[in-house]
C-alpha atoms as one frame of an Amber mdcrd trajectory, in Angstrom:
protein
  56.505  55.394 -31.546  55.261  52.277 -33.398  55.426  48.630 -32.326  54.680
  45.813 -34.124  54.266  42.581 -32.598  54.966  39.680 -35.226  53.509  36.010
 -34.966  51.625  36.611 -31.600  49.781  33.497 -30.040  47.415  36.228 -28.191
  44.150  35.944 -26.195  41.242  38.185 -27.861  38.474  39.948 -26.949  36.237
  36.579 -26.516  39.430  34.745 -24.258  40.148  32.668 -26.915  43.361  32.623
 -28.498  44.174  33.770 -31.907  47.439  34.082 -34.380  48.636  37.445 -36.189
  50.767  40.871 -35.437  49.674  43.491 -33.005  50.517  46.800 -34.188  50.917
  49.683 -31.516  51.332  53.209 -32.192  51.516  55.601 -28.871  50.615  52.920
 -26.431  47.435  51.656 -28.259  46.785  48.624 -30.532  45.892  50.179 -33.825
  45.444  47.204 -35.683  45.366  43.224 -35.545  45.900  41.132 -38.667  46.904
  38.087 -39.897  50.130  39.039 -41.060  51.030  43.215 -41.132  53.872  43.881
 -43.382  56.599  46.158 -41.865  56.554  48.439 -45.413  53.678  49.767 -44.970
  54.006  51.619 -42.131  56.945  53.566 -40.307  57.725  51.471 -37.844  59.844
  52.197 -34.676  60.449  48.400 -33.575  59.628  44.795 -34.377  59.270  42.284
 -31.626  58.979  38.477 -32.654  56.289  37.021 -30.625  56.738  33.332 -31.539
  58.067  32.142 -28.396  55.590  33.729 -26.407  51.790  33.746 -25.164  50.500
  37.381 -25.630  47.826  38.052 -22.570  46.536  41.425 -21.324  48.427  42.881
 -18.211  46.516  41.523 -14.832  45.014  43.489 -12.541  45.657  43.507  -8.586
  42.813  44.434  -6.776  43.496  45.371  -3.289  47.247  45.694  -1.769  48.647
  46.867   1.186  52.270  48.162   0.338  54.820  48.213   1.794  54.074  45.097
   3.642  56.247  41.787   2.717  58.695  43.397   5.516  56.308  41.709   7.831
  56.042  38.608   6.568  55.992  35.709   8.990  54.902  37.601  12.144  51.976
  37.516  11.644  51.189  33.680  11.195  48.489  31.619  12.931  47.173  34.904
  14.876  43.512  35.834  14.167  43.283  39.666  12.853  41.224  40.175  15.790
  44.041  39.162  17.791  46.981  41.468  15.781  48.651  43.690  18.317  48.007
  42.097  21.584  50.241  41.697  24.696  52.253  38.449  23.147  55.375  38.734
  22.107  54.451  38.386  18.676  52.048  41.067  19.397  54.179  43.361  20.369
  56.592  42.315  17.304  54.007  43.401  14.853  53.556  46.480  16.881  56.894
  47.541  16.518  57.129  46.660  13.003  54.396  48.843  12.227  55.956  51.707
  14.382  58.874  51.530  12.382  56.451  52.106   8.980  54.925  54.560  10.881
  57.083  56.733  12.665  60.731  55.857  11.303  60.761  54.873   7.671  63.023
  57.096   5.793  62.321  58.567   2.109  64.854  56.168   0.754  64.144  53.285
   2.630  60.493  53.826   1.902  61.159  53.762  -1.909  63.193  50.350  -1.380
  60.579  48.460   0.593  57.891  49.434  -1.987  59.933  49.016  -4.961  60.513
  45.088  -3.760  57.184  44.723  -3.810  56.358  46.437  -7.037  58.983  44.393
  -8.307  57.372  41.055  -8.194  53.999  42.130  -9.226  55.684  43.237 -12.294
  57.218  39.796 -12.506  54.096  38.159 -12.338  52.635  40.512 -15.904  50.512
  42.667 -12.920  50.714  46.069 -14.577  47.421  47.713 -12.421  47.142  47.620
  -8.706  44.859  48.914  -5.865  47.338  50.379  -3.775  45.593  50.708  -0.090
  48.724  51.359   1.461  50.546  50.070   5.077  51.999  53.483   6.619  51.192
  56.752   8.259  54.039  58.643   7.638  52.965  62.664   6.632  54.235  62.232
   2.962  53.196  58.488   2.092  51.075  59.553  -0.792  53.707  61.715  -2.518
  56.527  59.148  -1.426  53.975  56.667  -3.468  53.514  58.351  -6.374  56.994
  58.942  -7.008  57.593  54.813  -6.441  54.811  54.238  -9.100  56.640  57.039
 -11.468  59.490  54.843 -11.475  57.917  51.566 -11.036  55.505  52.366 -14.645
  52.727  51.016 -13.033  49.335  52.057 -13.074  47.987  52.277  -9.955  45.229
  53.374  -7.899  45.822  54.905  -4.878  43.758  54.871  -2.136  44.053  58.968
  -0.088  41.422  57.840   2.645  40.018  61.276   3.731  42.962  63.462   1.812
  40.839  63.105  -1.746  39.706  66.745  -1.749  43.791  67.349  -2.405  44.154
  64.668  -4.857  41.161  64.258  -6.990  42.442  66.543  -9.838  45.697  65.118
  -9.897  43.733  61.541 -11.295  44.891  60.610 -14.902  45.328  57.478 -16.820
  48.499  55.887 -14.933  47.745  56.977 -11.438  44.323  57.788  -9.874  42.861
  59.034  -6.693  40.083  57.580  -4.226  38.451  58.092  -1.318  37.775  55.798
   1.597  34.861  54.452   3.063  35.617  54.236   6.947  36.780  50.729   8.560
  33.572  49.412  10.436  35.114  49.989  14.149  35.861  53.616  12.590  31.869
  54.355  11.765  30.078  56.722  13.735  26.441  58.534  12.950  27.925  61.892
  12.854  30.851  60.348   9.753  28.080  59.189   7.639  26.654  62.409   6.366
  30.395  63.545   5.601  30.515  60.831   3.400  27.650  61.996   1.585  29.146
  64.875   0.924  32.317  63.953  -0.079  30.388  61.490  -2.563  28.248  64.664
  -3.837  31.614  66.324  -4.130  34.369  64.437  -5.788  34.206  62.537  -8.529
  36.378  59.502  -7.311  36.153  56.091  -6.819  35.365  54.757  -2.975  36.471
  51.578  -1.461  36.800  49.749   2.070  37.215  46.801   3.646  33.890  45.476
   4.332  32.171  42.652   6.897  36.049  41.040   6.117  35.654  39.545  10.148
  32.874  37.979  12.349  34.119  40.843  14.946  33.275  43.537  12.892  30.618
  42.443  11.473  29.313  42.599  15.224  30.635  45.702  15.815  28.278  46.783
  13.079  25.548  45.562  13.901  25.561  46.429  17.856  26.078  49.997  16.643
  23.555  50.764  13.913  21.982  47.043  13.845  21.945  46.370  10.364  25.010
  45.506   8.378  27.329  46.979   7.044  26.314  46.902   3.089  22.359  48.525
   4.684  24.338  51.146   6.439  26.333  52.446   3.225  23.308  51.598   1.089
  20.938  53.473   3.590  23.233  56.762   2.573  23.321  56.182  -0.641  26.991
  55.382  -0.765  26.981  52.437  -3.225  27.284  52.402  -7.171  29.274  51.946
  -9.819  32.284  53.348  -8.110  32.619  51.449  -5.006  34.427  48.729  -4.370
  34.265  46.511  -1.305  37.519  44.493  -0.295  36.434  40.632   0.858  32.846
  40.629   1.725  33.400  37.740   3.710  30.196  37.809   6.382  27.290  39.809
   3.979  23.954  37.740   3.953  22.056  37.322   0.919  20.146  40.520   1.070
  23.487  41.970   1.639  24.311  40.309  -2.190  20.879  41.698  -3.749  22.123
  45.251  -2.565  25.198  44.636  -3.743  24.324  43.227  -6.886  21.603  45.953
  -7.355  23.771  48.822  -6.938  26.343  47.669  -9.317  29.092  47.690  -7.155
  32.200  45.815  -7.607  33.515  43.275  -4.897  37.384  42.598  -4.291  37.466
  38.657  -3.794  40.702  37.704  -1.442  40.377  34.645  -0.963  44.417  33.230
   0.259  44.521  36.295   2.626  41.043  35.100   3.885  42.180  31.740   4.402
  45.642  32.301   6.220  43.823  35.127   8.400  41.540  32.466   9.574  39.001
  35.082   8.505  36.556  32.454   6.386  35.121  32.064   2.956  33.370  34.608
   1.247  30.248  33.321  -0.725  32.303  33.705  -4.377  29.435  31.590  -6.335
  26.389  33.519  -4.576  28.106  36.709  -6.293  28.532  35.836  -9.849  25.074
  34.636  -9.704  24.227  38.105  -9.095  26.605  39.001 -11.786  28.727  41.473
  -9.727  31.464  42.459 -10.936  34.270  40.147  -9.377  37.972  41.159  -8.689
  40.749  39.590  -7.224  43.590  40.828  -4.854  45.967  39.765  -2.336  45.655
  42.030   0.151  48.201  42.458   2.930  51.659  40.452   2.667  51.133  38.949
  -0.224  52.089  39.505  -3.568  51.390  36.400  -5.684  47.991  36.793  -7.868
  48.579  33.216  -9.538  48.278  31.984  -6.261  45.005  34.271  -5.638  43.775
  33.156  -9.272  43.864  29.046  -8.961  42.674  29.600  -5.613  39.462  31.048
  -7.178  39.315  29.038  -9.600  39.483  25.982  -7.591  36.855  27.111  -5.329
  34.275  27.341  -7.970  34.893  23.957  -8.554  34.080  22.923  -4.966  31.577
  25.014  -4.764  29.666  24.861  -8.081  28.708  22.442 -10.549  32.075  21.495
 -12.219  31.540  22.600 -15.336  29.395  25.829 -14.619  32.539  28.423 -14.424
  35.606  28.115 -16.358  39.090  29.168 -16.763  38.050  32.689 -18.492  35.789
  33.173 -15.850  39.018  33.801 -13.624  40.679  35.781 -16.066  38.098  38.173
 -16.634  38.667  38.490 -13.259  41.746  40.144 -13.353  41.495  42.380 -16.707
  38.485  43.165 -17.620  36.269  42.951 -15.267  38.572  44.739 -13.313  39.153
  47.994 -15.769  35.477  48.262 -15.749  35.424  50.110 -12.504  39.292  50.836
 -11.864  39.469  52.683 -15.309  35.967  52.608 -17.328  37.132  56.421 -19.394
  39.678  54.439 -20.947  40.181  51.357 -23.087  42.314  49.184 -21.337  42.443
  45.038 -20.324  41.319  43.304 -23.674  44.128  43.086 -26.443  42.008  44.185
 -29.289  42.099  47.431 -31.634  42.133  51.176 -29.579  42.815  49.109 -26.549
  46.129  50.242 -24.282  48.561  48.078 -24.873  49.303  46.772 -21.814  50.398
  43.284 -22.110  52.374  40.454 -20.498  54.746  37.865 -22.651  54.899  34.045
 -21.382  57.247  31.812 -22.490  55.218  28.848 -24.835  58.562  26.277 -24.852
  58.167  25.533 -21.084  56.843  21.579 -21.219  55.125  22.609 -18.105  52.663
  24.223 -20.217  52.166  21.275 -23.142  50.292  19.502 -24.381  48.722  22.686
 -26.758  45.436  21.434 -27.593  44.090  24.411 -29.909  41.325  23.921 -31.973
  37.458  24.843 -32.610  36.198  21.559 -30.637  38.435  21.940 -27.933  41.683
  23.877 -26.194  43.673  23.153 -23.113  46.182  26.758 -23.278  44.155  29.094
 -21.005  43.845  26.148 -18.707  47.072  25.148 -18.605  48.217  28.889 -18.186
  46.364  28.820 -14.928  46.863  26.107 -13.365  50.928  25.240 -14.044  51.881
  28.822 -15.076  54.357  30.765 -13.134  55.697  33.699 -12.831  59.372  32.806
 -14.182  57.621  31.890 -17.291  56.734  35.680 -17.863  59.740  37.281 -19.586
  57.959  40.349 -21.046  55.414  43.146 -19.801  54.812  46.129 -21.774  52.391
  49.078 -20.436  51.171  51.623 -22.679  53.417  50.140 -25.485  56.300  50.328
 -23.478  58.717  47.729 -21.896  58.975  47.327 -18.882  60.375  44.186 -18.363
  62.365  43.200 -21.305  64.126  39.645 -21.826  63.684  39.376 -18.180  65.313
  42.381 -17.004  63.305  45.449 -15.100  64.106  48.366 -17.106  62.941  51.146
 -14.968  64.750  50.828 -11.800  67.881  48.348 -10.873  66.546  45.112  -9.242
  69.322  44.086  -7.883  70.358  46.887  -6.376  66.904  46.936  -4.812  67.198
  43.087  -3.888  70.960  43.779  -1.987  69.241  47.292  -0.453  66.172  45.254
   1.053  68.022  42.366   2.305  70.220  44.878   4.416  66.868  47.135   5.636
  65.472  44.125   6.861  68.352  43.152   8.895  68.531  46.814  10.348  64.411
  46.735  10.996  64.530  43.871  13.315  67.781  44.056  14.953  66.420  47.247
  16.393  63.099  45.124  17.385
């Protein structure tokens, strides 16, 4: 199948934005020109792009799904504090123990197709799926909600990689889990050696995300948690931390030196009371910066001006900019989620994965667009939403057209979650 995408207003391979036609063939950009004429190749479809901002699909860093069902029960409680005797404790607990122990196939699919559904409203079209439930069959039950979902995704098996590890391609891969710091034990570490030595995969954890366990840590091994893993050789190019909240700055050097990645969270940090991490010490270093939202929340605007703003406070004003943030969420991100393939820049033998925002929304004006100065990235962050995306297309294919979810009925899913909900907590 070929695409061509007329009169695109699209951002490059420098974050800049540039005018022409997009051709794809087979999910990847073949070619970028000022104008491509139709009669010179066999094309499938044409798309006119003029009401539209073309920008690379975003990447979501670190999720837990399927939790929005708990949303608001979890509200000014520390995570140290998650579970107790309360009644809100015990709310959570049995909220969880539904995930658990109860969730059926069908209502499984439902709760993680609601979620799925509003990354894909918001042009997400990778994720870091960590997952929210213990049921025997969550990782098949997840795959099958990704199959129908189109997204690609990353799914995190925990200690189950040495079943999943082949099954990795471009649209859904397989990784391993570096234990939760209250989890560690001496006897775990070597095993994680091995498994390292073993599988090729990529290996992530939360890590030093809480004061508490950053104690825990250190009363059991006293050093933290980055010299532990580091001490066993555990970090490279294919691990990614989630938060990072607590490491020191020898903790960074490692870090840094290693050339592992770090998932920056910084909304969940905030509402979990669990602190700032040290974004500006880290892109010093030049690590290689994601963002996610982590658990109950799906919107990565929210995580991205939330980043953005706290270089501002936190830097000299003019040090980072706009792109900075965006690299954040393509790029820099495909660099360690997917580095085989060619994916998160719209330029040629790239995958066409790619979100559409509406340019007539005033919200967005004025467009300042020239060589001595631009305001449309900017403005993008800062006052874009996610009803302004009408289009997202992965591997050349839509997936939300003219604001409409093609793979799976929303509404249907909308009507089918309102009702779970209701059942869920009436029987709390």
């Amino acid at each position: 199948m070929i695409k061509l995408l007329k009169n695109c207003t699209y951002l490059n391979n420098e974050f800049k934005f540039k005018n022409g036609d997009i051709l794809i063939e087979d999910g990847i950009i073949i070619d970028i020109k000022d104008n491509i004429e139709k009669n010179n190749h066999k094309i499938d479809s044409v798309f006119n792009c003029s009401d539209y901002f073309v920008l690379p699909g975003f990447v979501n860093g670190h999720t837990h799904n399927p939790s929005s069902l708990f949303r608001g029960i979890f509200k000014d409680k520390s995570l140290g504090n998650w579970f107790d005797n309360s009644y809100q404790g015990k709310l959570q607990k049995k909220a969880f123990d539904y995930l658990d122990e109860k969730v059926s196939k069908e209502d499984f699919h439902i709760l993680m197709l609601k979620s799925y559904s509003e990354y894909l409203r918001q042009g997400i079209t990778t994720l870091v799926e960590t997952g929210q439930s213990d049921i025997p069959n969550v990782y098949e039950w997840t795959e099958e909600v990704i199959k129908t979902s189109n997204l690609r995704t990353v799914i995190d098996v925990y200690d189950n990689i040495e079943n999943y590890y082949k099954k990795s391609n471009e649209f859904i891969k397989y990784c391993t889990h570096l234990p939760e710091e209250e989890l560690l034990e001496d006897q775990s570490l070597p095993e994680l050696v091995d498994i390292k030595n073993n599988y090729s995969s990529l290996r992530m954890t939360h890590c030093l995300e809480t004061l508490k366990r950053k104690k825990i840590i250190n009363n059991k091994f006293h050093r933290t948690t980055v010299e532990l893993f580091d001490k066993f050789n555990l970090l490279d190019k294919s691990t990614l931390l989630f938060h990072c909240t607590y490491v020191n700055n020898k903790d960074i050097e490692i870090i840094a030196d290693r050339q592992a990645s770090i998932v920056y969270c910084p909304v969940s940090n905030y509402w979990s009371g669990a602190g700032y991490a040290p974004l500006e010490k880290f892109m010093q270093e030049d690590i290689n910066i994601l963002l996610g939202t982590d658990f109950l929340l799906t919107d990565l605007w929210e995580v991205m001006r939330n980043t953005y703003y706290y270089l501002k406070t936190h830097t000299e004003l003019e040090r980072y900019q706009t792109k900075d943030v965006f690299k954040m969420v393509t790029s820099n991100a495909h660099n360690v989620l997917f580095p085989e393939i060619k994916i998160g820049l719209i330029d040629i033998d790239y995958k066409a994965d790619l979100q559409f925002i509406n340019k007539e929304n005033t919200k967005l004006m004025p467009y300042i667009d020239n060589k001595k100065y631009s305001t449309l990235l900017n403005n993008i962050l800062i006052h874009g939403r996610s009803s302004m995306i009408e289009n997202v297309m992965i591997d050349g294919k839509w997936i939300l057209k003219d604001n409409r979810i093609i793979s799976f009925d929303e509404k249907f899913i909308e009507k089918r979650y309102k009702k779970l909900l209701e059942k869920i907590y009436s029987e709390i």
